[in-house]
C-alpha positions in Angstrom: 0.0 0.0 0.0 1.4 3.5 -1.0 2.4 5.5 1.6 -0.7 8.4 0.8 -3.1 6.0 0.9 -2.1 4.9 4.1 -2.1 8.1 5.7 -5.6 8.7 4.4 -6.9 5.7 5.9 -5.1 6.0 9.4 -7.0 9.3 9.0 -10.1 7.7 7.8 -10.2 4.9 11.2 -9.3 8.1 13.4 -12.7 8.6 15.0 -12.7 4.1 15.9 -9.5 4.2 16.9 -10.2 7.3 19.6 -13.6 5.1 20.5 -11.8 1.9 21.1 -9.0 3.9 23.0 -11.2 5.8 25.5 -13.9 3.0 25.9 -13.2 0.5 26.9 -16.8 -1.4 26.8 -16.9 -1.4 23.4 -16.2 -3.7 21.2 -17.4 -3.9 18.1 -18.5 -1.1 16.5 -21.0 -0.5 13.6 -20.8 1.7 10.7 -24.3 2.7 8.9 -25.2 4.6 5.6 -27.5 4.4 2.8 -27.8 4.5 -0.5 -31.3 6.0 -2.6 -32.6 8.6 -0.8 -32.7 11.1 -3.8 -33.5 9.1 -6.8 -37.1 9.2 -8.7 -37.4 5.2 -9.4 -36.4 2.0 -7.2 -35.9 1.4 -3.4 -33.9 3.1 -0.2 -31.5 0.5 0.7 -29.5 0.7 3.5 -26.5 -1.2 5.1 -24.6 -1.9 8.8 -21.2 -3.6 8.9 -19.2 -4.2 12.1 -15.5 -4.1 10.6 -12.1 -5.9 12.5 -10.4 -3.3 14.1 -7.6 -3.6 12.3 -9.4 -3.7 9.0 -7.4 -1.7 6.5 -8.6 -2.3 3.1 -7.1 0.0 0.3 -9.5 2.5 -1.4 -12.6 2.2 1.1 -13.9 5.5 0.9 -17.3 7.2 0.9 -18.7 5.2 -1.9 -19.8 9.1 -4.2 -15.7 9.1 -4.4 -15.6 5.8 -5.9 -16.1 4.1 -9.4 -18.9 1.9 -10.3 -16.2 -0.8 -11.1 -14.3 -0.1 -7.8 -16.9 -0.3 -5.7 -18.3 -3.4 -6.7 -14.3 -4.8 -6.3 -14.3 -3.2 -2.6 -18.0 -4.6 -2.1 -16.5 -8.5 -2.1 -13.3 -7.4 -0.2 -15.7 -5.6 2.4 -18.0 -8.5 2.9 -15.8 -11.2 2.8 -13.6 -9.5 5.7 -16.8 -8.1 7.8 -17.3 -9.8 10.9 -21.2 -9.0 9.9 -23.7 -7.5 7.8 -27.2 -6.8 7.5 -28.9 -5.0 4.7 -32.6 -3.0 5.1 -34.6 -2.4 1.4 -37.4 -1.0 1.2 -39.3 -0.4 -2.1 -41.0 2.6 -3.5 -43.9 1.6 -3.2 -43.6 1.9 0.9 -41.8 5.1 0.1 -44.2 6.9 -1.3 -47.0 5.4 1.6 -44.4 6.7 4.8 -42.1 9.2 3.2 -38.6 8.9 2.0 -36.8 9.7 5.9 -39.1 7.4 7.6 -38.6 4.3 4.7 -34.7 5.3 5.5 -35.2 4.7 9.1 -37.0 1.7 9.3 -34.7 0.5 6.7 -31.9 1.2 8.9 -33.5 -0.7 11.7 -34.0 -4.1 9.2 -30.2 -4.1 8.8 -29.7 -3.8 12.3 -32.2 -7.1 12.8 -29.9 -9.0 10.0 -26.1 -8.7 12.6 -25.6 -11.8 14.1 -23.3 -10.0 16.8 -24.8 -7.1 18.7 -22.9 -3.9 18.1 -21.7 -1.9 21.5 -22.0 1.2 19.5 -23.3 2.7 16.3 -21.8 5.1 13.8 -24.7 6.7 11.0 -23.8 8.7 8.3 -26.2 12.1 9.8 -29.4 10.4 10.5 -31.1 10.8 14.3 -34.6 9.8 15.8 -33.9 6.3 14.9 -34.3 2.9 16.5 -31.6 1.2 17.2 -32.7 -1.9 18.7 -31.8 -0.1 22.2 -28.2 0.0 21.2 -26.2 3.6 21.8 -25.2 5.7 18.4 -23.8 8.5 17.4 -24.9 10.5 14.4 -22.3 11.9 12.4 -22.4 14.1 9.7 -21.0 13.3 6.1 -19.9 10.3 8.5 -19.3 8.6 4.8 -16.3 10.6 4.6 -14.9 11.2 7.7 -15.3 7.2 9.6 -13.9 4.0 7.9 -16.8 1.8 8.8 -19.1 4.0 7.9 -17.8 4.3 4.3 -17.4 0.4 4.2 -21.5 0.4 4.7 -21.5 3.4 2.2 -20.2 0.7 -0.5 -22.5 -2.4 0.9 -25.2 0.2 0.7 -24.5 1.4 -2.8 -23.2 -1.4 -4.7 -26.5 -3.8 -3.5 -28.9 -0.5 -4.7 -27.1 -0.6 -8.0 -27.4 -4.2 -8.5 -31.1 -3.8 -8.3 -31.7 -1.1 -10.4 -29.6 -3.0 -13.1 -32.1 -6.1 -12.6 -35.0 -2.9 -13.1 -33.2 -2.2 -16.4 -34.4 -5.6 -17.9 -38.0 -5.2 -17.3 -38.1 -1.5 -18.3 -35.4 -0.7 -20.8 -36.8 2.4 -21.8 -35.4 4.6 -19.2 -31.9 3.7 -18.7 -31.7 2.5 -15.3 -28.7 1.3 -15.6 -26.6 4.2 -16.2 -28.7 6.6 -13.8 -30.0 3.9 -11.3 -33.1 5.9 -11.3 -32.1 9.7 -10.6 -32.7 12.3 -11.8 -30.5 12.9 -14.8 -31.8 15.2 -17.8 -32.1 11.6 -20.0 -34.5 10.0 -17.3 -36.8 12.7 -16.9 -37.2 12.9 -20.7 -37.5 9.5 -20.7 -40.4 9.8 -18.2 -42.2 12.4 -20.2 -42.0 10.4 -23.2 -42.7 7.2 -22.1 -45.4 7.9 -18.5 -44.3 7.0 -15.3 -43.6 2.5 -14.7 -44.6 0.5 -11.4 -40.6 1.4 -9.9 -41.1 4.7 -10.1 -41.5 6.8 -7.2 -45.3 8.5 -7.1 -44.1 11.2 -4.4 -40.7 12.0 -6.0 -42.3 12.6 -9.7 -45.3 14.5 -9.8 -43.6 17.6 -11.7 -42.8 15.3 -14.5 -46.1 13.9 -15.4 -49.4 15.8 -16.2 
């Protein structure tokens, strides 16, 4: 490992570090994000990972400074050296009945339910007034950037999201899902106008597009 990349990620594992230093009842600790909070089509998926503490695995970074290809490499490396996962999805269809923040936070509680070892503490990327199954967290903002376990569940997050919107892509070809993974890009909204609105698309998040 280069020397930078290194520093960046001693950098990155600061904030675990200080908590395993100071506290000494914890343990394991849990890093949380999501991914699809923004887009107009598909689900709100998010992930929680409880890293080794001396995970150090080259290129893990908030998954938005990543490439599709790199991600989906760190993705195995990430859950093949996890001591666990658990991923929450829920679909638009639940989005559009409870709102977009609450379908975020009871995913986040799903992926909680799916650890099979209880965290002593949580780390989430900004989110608060969740449930955490009782256990204590700590909301911290653009936490995807700034805490290592956190942007490991940035990548879980994001590369499982993708991975459904590609499956999407096969049933509804039409609007590219693919390459946009249902935002809000220039080509998806014309794509909307032109072709109506199909059963992944968000009802809540689209009204401006169709009459």
């Amino acid at each position: 490992m280069k020397e930078k990349e290194q520093i960046r990620l001693n950098k990155l594992k600061e904030i675990e570090e200080q908590i395993y230093e100071n506290e000494k009842n914890v343990k394991y600790i849990c890093g949380i994000d999501e991914a699809g909070r923004g887009p107009l089509a598909g689900p709100v998926v998010v992930a929680s990972v409880i890293m080794p503490k001396n995970s150090m695995i080259e290129g893990v970074n908030d998954s938005k400074k990543v490439s599709e290809k790199k991600r989906e490499e760190l993705y195995d490396k990430i859950i093949e050296e996890a001591i666990t996962y658990g991923i929450g999805v829920i679909d638009e269809k639940e989005i559009d009945t409870i709102n977009i923040l609450q379908a975020t936070k009871k995913a986040l509680t799903m992926s909680l339910q799916e650890l099979t070892i209880k965290p002593n503490l949580i780390l989430v990327d900004a989110l608060k007034g969740i449930d955490t199954l009782g256990i204590p967290y700590r909301s911290i903002i653009k936490g995807d950037a700034l805490c290592y376990s956190i942007s490991a569940a940035s990548i879980i997050a994001k590369v499982t999201r993708d991975r459904i919107m590609r499956q999407w892509e096969e049933a509804y070809p039409q609007y590219g899902f693919e390459k946009h993974k249902g935002y809000g890009t220039s080509a998806h909204i014309q794509a909307i106008k032109e072709y109506g609105l199909c059963p992944i698309h968000r009802r809540s998040f689209t009204k401006n597009f169709v009459k």
